[in-house]
NUMI-488358 format. One record per atom (N, C-alpha, C, CB): residue in three letters; x, y, z. Coordinates in steps of 0.001 Angstrom, whole numbers, plus 500000, padded with zeros to 6 digits. Glycine has a CB too. Example, Ala and Ser with C-alpha at 12.3 -4.5 7.8 and 13.67 -1.06 7.14 Angstrom:
REM NUMI-488358
ALA513190494310507800 ALA512300495500507800 ALA513200496700507800 ALA511308495527509046 SER512850497750507080 SER513670498940507140 SER512900500030507870 SER514084499402505725 
//
This chain:
REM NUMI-488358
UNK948749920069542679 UNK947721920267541645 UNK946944921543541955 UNK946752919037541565 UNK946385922369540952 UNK945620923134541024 UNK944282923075541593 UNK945653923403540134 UNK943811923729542765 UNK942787923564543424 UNK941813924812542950 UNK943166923452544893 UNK940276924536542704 UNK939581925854542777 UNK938283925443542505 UNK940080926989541802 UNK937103926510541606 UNK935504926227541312 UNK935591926880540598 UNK934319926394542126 UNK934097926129540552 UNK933517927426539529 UNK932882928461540372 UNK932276926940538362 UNK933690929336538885 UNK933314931086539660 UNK932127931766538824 UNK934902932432539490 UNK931180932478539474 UNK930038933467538657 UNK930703934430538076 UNK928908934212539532 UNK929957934702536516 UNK930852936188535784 UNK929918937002536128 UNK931220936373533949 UNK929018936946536988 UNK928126938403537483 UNK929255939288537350 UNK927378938496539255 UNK928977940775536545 UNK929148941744537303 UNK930809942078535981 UNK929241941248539354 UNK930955940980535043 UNK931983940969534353 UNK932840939864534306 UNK932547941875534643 UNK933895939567533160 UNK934637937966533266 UNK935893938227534467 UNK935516937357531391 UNK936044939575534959 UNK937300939713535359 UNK937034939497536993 UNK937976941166534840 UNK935272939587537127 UNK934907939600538403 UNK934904938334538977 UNK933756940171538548 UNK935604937400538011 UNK935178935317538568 UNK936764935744538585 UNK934238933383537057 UNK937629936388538346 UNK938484935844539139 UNK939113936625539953 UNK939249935227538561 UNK938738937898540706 UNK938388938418541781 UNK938294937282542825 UNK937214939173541566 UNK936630936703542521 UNK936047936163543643 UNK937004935073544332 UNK934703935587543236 UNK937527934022542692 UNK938007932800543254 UNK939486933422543695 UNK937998931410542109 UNK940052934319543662 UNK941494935070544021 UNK940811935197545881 UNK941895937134542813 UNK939778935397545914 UNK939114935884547376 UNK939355935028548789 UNK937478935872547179 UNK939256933706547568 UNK938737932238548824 UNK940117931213548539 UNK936703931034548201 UNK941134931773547721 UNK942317930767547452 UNK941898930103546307 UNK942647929699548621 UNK941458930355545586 UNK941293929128544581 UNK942653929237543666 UNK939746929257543544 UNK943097928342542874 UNK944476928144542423 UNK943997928138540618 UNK945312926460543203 UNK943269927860540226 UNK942348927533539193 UNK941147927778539056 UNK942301926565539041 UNK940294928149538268 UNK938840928556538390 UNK938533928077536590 UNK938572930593538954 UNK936700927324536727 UNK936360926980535427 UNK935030928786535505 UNK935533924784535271 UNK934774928849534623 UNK933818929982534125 UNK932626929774532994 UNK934726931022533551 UNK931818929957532864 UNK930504930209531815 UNK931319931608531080 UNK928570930657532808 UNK931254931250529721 UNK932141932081529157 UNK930746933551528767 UNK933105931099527613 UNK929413933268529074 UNK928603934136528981 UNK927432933566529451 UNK928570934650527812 UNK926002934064529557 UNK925160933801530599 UNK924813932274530001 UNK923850934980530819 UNK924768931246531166 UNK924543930253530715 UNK923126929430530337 UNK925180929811531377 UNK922359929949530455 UNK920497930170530362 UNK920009930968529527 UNK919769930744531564 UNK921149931423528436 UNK920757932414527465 UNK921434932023526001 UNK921235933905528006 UNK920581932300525000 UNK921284931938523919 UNK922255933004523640 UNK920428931653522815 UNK921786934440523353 UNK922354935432523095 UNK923230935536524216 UNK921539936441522815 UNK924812936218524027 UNK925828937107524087 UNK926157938483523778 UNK926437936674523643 UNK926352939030525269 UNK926960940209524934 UNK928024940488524409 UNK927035940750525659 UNK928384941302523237 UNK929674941008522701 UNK930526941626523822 UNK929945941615521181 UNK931639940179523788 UNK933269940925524794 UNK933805942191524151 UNK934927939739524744 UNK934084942786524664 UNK934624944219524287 UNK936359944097525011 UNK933416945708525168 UNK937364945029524112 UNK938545945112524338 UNK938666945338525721 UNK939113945973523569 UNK938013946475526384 UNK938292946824527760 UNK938132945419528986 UNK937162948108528075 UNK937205944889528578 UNK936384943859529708 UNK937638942214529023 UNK933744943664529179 UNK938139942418527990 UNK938978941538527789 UNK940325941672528817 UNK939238941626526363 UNK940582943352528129 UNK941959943578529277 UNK941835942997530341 UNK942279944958529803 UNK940528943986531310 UNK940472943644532656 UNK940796942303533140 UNK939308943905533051 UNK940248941164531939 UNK940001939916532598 UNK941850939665532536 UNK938720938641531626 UNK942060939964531555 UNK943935939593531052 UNK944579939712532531 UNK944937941122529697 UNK944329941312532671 UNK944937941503533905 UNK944935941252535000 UNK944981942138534103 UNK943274940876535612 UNK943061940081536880 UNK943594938619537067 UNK941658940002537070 UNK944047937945535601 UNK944182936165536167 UNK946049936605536017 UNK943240934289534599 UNK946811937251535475 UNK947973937718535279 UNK948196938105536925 UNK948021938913534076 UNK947735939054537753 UNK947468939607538731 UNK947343938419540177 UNK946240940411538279 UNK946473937774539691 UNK945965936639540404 UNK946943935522540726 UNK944898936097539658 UNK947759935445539597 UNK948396933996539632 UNK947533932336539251 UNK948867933946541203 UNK946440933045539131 UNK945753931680538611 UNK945193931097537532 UNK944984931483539111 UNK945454930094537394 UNK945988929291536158 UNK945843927797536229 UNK947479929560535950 UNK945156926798535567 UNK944497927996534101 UNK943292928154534717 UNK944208927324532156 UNK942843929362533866 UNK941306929877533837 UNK940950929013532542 UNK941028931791533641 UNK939707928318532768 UNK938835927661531637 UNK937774927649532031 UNK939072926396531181 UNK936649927231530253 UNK935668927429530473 UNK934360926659530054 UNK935767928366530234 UNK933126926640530370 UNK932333925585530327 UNK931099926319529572 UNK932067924906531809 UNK930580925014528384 UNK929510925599527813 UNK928460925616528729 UNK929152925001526645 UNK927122926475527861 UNK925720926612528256 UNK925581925661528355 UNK924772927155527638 UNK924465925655529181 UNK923546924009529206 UNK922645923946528159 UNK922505923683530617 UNK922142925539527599 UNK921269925108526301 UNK921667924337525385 UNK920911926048525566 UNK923065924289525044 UNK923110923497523737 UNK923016921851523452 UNK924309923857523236 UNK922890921800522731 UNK922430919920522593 UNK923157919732521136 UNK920195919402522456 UNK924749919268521012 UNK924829919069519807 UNK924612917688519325 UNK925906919529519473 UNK923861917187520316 UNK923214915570519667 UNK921896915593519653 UNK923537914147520557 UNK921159916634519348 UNK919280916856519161 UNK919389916069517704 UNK918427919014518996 UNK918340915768517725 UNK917887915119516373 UNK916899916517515853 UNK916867913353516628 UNK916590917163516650 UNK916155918790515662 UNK916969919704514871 UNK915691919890516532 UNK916782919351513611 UNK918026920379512799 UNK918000922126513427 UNK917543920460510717 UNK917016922535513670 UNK916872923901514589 UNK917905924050515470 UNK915610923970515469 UNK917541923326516179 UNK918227923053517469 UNK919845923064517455 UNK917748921670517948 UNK919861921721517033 UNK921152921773516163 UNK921958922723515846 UNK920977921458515150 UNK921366923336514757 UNK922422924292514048 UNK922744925004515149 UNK921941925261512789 UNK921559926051516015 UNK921549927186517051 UNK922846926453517988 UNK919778927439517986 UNK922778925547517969 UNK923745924906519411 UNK925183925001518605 UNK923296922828520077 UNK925123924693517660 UNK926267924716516933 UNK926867926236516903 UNK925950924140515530 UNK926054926798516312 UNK926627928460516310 UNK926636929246517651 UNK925648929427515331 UNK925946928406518869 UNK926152928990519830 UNK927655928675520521 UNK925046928734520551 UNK927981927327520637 UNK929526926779520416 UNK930272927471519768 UNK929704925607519782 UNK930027927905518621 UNK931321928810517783 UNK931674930165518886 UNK930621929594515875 UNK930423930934518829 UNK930686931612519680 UNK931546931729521022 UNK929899931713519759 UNK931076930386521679 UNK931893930519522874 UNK933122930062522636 UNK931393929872523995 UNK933532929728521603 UNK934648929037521188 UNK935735930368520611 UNK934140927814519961 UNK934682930818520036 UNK935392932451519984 UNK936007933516521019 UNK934446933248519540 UNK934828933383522226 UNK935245934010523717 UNK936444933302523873 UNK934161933745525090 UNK936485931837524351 UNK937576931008524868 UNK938713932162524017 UNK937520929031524338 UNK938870932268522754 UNK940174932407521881 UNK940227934092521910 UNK940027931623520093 UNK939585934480522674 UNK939902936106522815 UNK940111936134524193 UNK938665937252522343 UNK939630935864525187 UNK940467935464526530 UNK941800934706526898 UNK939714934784527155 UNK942029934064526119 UNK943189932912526241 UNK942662931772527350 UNK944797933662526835 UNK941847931421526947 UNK940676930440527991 UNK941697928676527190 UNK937927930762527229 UNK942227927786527848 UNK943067926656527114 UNK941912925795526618 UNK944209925743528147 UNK940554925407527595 UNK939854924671527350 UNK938343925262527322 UNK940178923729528116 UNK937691924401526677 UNK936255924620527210 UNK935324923362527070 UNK935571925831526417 UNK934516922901528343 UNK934238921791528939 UNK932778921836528121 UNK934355921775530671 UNK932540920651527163 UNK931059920462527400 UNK930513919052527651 UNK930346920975526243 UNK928989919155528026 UNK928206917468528147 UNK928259917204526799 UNK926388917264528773 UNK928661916380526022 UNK928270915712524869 UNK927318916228524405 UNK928036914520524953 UNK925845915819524964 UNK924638916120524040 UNK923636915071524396 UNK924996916068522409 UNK922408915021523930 UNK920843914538524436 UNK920977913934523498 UNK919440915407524642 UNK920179912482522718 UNK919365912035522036 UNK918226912429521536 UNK919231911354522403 UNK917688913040522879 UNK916307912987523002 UNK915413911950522196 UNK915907914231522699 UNK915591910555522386 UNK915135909789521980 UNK915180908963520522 UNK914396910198522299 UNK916285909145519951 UNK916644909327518576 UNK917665907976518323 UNK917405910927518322 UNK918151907993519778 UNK919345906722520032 UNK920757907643520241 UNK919551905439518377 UNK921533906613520891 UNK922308906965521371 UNK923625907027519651 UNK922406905985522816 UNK923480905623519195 UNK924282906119518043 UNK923597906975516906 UNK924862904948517404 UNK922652907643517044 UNK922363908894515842 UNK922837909885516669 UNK920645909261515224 UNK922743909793518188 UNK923263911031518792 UNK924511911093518786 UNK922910911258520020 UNK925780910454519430 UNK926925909951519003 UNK926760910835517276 UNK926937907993519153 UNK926724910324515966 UNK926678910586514704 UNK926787912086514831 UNK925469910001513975 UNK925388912698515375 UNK924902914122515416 UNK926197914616516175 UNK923307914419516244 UNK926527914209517165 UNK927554914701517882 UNK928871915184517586 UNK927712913991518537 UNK929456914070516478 UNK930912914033515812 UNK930758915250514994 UNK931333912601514846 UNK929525914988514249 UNK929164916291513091 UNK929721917958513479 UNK927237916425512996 UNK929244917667514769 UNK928446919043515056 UNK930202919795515702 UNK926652918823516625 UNK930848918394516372 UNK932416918842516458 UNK933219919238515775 UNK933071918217516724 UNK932887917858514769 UNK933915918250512936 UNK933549919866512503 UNK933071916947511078 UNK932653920049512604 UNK932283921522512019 UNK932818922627513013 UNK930554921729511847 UNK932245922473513893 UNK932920923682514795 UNK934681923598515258 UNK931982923668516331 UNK935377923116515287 UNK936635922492514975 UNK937578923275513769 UNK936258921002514533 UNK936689922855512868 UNK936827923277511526 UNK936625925065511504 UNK935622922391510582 UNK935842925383511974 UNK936057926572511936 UNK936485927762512906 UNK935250926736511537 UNK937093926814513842 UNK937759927424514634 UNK939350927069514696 UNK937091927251515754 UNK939589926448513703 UNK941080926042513460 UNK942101926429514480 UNK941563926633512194 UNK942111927945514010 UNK943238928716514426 UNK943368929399515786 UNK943362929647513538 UNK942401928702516273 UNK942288929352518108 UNK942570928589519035 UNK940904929773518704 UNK943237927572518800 UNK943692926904519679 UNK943372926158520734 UNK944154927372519931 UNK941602926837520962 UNK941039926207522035 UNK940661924655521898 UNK939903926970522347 UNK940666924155523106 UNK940584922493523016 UNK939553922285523935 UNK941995921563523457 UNK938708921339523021 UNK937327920932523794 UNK937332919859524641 UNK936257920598522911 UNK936899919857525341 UNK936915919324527095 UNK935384917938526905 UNK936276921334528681 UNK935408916865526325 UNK934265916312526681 UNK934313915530527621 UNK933730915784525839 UNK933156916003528931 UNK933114915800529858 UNK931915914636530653 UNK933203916943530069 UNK932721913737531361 UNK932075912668531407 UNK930613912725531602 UNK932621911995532261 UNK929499912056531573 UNK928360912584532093 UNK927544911386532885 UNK927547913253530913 UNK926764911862533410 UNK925452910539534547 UNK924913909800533779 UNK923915911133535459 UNK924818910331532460 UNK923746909357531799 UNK922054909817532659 UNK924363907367532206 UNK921831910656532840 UNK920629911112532971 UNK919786911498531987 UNK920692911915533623 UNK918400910470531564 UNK917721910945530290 UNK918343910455529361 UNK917619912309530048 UNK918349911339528128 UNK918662910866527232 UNK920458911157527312 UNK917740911391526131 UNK921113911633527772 UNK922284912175527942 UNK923381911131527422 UNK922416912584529379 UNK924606911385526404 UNK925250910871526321 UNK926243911249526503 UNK925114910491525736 UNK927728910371527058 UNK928829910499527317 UNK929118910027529130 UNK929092911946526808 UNK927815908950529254 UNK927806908444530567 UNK928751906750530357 UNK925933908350531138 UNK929431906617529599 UNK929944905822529260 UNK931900906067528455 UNK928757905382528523 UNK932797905138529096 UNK934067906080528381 UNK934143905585527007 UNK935708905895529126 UNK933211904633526669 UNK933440903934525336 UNK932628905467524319 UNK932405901942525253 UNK931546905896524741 UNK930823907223524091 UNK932185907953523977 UNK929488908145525144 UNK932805908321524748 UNK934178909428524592 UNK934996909328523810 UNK935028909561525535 UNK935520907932523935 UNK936515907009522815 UNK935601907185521864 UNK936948905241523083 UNK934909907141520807 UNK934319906962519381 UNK934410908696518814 UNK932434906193519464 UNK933882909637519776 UNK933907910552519581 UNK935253911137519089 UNK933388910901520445 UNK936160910943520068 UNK937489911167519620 UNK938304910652518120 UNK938135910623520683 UNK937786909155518614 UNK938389908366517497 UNK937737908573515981 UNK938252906850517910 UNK936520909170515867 UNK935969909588514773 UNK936158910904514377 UNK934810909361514834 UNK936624911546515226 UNK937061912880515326 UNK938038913487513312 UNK938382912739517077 UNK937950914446512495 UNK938754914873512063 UNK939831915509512627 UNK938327915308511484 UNK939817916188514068 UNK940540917121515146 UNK940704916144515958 UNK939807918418515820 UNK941225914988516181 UNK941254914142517848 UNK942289914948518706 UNK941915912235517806 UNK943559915943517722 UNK944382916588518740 UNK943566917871519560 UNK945745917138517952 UNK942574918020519124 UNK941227919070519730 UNK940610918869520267 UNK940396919573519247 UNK940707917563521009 UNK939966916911521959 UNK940485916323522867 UNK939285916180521556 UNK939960916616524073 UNK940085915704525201 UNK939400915660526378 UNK941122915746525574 UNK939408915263527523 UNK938289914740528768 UNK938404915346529707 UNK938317913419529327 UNK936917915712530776 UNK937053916693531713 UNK936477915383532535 UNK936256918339531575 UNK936927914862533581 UNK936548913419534258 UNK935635914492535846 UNK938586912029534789 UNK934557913882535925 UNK933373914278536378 UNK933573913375537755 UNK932037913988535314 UNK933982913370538503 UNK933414912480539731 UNK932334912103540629 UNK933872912653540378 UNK931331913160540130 UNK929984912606540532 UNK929295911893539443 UNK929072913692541011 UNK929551912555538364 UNK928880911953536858 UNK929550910154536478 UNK929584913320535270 UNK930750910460537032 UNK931330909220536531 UNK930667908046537794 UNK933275909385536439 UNK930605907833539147 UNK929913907402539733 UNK928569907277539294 UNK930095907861540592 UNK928045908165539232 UNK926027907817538982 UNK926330906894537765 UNK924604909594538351 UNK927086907106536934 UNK926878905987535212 UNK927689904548535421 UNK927901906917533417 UNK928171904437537101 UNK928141903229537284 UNK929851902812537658 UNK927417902579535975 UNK930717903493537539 UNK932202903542537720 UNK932590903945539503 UNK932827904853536522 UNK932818902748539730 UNK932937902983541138 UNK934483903592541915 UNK932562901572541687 UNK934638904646542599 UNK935517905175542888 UNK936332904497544689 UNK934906906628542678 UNK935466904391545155 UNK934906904496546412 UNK936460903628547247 UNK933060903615546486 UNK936997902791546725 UNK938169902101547184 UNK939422901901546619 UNK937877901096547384 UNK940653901893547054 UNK942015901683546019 UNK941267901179544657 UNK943329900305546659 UNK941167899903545009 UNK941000898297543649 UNK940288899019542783 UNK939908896515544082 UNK938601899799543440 UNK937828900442542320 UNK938559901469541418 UNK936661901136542908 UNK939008902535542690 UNK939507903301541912 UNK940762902735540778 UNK939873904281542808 UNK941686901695540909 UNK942473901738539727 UNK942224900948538887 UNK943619901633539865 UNK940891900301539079 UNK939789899839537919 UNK939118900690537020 UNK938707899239538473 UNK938700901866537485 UNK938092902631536459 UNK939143903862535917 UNK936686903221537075 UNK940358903816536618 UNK941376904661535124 UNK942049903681534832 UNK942588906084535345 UNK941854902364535055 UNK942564901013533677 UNK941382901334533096 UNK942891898882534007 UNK940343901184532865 UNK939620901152531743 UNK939441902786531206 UNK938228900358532087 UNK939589903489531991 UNK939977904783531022 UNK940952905010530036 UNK940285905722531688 UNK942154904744530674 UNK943429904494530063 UNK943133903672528798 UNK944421903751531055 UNK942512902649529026 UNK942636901781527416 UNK941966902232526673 UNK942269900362527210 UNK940190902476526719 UNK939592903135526041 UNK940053904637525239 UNK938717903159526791 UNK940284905184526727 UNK940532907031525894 UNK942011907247526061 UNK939587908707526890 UNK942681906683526944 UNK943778906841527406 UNK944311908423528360 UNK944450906541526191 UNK944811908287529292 UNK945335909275530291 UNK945580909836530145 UNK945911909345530907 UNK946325910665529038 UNK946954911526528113 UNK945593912561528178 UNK947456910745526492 UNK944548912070527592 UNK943771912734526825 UNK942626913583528364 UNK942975911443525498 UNK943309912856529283 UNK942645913906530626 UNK943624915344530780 UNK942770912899532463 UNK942136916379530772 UNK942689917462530958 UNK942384918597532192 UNK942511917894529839 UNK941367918008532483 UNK941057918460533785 UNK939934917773534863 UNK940681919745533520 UNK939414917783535748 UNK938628917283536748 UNK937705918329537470 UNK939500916640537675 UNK936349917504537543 UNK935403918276538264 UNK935047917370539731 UNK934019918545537221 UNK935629917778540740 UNK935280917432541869 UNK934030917456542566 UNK935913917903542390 UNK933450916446542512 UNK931692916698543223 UNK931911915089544004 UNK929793916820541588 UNK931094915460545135 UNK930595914360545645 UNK928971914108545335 UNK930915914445547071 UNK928938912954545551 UNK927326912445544792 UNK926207912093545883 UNK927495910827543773 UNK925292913106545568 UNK923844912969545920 UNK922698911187545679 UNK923256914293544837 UNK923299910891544528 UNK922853909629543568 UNK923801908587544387 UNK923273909793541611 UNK923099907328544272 UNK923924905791544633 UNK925111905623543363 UNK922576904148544542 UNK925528904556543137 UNK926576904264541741 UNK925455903615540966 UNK928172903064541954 UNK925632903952539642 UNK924939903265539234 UNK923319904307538612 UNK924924902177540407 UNK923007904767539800 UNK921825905510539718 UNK921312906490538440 UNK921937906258540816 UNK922567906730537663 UNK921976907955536791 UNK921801909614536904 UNK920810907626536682 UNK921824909315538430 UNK920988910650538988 UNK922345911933539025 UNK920169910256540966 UNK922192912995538146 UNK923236914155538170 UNK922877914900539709 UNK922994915352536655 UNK922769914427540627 UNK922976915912541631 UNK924226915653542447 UNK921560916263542874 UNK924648916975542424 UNK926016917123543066 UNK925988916894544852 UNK926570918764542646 UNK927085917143545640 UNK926814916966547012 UNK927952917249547501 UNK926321915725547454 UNK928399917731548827 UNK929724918368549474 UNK930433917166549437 UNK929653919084551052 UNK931716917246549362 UNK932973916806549626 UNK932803916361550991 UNK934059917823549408 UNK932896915150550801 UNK933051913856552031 UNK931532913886552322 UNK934203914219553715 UNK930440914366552213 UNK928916914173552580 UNK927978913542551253 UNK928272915785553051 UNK928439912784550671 UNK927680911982549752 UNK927605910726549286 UNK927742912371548962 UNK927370910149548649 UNK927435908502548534 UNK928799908190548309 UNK926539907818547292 UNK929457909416547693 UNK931223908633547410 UNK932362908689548779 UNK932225909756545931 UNK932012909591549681 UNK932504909671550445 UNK934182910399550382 UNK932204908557550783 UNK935127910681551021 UNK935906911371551275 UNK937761910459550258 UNK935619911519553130 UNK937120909086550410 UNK938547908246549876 UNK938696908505548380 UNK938465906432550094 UNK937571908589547674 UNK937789908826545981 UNK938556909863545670 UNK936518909116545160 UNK938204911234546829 UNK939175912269546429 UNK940663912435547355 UNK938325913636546505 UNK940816911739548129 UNK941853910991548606 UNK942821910451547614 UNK941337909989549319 UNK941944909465547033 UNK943170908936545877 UNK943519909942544933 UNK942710907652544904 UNK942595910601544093 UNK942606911720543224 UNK943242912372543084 UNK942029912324543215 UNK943778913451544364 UNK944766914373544869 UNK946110913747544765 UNK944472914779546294 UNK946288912174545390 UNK947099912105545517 UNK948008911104544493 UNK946953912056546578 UNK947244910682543482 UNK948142910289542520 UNK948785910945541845 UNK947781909718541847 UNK949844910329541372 UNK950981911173540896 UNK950922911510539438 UNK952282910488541162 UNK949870910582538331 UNK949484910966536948 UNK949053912532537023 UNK948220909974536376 UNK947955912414537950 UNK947122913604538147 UNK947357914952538946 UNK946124913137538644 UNK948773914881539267 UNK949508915943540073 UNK949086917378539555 UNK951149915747539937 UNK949359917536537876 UNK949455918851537331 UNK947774919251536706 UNK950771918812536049 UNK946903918165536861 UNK946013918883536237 UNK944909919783536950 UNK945479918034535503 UNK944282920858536666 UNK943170921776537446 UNK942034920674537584 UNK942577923318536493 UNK941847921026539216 UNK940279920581539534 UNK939972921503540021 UNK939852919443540374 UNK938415921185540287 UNK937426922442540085 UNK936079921732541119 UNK936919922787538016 UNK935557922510541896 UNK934324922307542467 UNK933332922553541576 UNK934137923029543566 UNK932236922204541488 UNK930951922386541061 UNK929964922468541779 UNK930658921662540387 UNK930401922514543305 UNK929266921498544460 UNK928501923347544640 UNK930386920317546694 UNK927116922961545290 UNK925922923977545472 UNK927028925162546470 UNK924181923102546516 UNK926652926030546471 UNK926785927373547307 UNK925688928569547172 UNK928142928014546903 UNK925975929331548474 UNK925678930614548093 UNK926274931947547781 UNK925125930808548722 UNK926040932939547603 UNK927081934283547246 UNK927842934298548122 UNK926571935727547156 UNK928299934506549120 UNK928977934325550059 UNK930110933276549764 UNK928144934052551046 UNK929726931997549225 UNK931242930896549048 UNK931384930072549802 UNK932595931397549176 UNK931048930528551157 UNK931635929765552095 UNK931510928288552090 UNK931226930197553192 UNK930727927453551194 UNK930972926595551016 UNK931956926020550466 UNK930363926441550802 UNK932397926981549083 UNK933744926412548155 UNK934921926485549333 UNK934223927609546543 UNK934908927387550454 UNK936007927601551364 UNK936549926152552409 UNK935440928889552313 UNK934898925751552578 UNK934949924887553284 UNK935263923308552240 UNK933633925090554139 UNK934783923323551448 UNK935298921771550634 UNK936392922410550097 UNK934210920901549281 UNK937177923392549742 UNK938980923304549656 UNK939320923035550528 UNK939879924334549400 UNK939055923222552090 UNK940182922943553078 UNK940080921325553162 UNK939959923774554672 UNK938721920867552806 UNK938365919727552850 UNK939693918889552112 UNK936934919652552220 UNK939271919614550956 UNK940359918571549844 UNK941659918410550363 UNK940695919238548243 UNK941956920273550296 UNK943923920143550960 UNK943907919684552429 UNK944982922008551071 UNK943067919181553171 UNK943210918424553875 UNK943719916874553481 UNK942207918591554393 UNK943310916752552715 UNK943593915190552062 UNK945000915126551066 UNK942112914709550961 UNK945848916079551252 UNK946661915815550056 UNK948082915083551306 UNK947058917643548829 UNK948314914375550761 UNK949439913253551525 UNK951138914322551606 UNK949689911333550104 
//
């Protein structure tokens, strides 16, 4: 399976995969533009090449990519809303001028509105952007979440409706969170657990519809809610969840990806890969 992180586009898109080409990464996810910002610089032909040519260059594959955290396409603020919506098109546009396969987002907030108006707000806000991105091929990644706040998609039954209400369900599919999926209560931690919570994946969303994995170990108990990430083998899930992970055979071909804290330097992503390919049987 494809091993790697997420990489920073400081400095340009061609420079995340430089970095992760630096430390071995096999795969790398990306912020397709600053992720704390609404506005985008427009991609330009040259900074497209470059990127063409560095993951061509690189060997690594796939490169995909993850929305802002600003957007909320389950606000109950039509403002909000729309902006998140057209900010999605956009990156949905980057994805399809890079050749980016996926792009990962959280569902969306309530912010107090309920979970099924958010859910509702949510499908909307897909059907539309979907719709007008027909012809780009990119496929949206909804990615499990903690259930922190108002947050939805801490549940696989939230994922399943989404899909299943979907006009595009072939435009959809799941980025499985391993710290997120722990905090909302899905226990990894042993064989039995673990092939308890992809039987109930499998039935709900079904296996098929996994397309990639974010490797984190968890800061939070099970159960807890709490989104903070934590090194590989140093957190409440401990070292066996990604033990099994690696080494099942469903999950052979798909990209995982670190998310866990670092600094410029890396040396952390260096140290939880050897971690992982330490664990592969």
């Amino acid at each position: 399976m494809p091993l790697g992180a997420h990489m920073s586009i400081a400095g340009g898109m061609d420079k995340a995969i430089l970095r992760g080409q630096s430390i071995g990464c096999e795969t790398i996810q990306v912020f397709t533009k600053s992720s704390n910002r609404w506005r985008a610089k427009p991609l330009v032909s040259e900074e497209i090449a470059r990127f063409k040519q560095a993951r061509e260059e690189s060997g690594i594959n796939p490169v995909f990519g993850h929305t802002s955290y600003l957007i909320n396409l389950g606000s109950p603020d039509e403002d909000l809303w729309q902006k998140s919506v057209d900010s999605f098109l956009v990156e949905m546009e980057r994805c399809a001028a890079l050749g980016l396969p996926y792009l990962v987002m959280h569902p969306g907030a309530h912010m107090g509105a309920g979970e099924d108006v958010g859910l509702r707000r949510i499908g909307r806000a897909l059907d539309e952007i979907l719709a007008r991105t027909e012809g780009s091929g990119v496929i949206i990644l909804l990615e499990t979440t903690a259930g922190q706040g108002s947050n939805i998609g801490y549940r696989f039954e939230h994922l399943a409706r989404l899909i299943e209400e979907s006009a595009y369900p072939d435009r959809l599919g799941v980025c499985f969170d391993t710290c997120h999926a722990f905090a909302a209560g899905y226990d990894l931690r042993t064989p039995e657990a673990f092939h308890r919570t992809f039987e109930e994946f499998d039935a709900l969303i079904g296996i098929d519809r996994l397309k990639a994995i974010h490797l984190n170990d968890s800061r939070g108990d099970l159960g807890s809610r709490i989104d903070r990430h934590e090194h590989i083998g140093l957190g409440k899930l401990g070292l066996e969840p990604f033990r099994l992970l690696l080494n099942d055979p469903r999950f052979r071909n798909l990209p995982m990806v670190l998310e866990t804290p670092k600094g410029p330097d890396m040396k952390e992503d260096v140290m939880n890969l050897a971690t992982l390919r330490s664990l592969i049987e």
